[in-house]
C-alpha positions as CSV (number, residue, x, y, z in Angstrom):
1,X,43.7,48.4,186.8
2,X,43.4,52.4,187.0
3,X,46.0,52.2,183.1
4,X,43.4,50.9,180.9
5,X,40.5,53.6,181.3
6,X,43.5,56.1,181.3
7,X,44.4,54.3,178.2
8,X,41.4,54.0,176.7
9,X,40.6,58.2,177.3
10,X,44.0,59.1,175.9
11,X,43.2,56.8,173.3
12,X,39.8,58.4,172.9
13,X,41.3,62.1,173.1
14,X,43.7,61.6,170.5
15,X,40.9,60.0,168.1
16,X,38.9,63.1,168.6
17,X,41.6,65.5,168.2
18,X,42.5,63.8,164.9
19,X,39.1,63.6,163.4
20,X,37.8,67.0,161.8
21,X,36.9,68.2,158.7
22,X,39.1,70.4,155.8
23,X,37.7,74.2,156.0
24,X,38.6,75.9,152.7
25,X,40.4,79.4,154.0
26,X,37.6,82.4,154.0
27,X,38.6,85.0,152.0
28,X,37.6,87.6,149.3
29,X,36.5,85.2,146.7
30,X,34.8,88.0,144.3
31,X,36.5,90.6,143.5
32,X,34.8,93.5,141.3
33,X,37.1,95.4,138.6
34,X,38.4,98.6,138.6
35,X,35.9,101.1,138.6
36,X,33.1,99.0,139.5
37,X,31.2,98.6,142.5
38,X,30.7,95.0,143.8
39,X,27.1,93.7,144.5
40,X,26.4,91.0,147.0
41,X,25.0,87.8,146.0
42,X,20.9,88.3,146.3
43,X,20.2,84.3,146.6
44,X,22.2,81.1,146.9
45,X,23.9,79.4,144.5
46,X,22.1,77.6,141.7
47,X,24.2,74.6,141.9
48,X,28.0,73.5,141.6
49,X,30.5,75.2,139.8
50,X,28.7,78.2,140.0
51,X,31.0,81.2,140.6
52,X,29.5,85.1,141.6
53,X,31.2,87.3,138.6
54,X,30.8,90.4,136.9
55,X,29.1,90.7,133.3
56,X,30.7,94.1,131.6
57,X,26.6,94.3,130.1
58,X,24.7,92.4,132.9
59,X,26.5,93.5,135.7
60,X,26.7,90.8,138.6
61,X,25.7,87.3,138.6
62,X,26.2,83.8,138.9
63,X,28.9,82.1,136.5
64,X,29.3,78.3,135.5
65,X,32.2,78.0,133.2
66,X,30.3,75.4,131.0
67,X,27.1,76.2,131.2
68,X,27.3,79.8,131.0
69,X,25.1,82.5,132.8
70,X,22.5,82.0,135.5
71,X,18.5,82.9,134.6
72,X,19.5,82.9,130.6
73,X,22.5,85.8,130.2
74,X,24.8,84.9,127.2
């Protein structure tokens, strides 16, 4: 009578301890070029597929490799 709540915990444990979610490793996703100082993001994202990048004119802002620069740059 005492093996099936030890069961059912050690079930329960395992279930918990196999149940998560994928974290993408944290590391220096912008990098600025040679010779140029890098610039925190100011504001969030404007949506997906959005990248923080260096314009050689602009200077820093936010990328989408489709739709091209954040707030109008070209």
């Amino acid at each position: 009578m005492i093996r099936l709540p030890v069961l059912a915990l050690s079930a329960a444990a395992l279930a918990a301890a196999l149940t998560g979610c994928v974290v993408a490793p944290v590391g220096p996703a912008y990098a600025a070029p040679p010779g140029v100082a890098y610039v925190a993001p100011t504001y969030v994202s404007p949506g997906v597929g959005f990248v923080w990048a260096y314009h050689p004119r602009y200077g820093w802002g936010w990328h989408h490799p489709q739709y091209g620069w954040h707030r109008g740059w070209r």
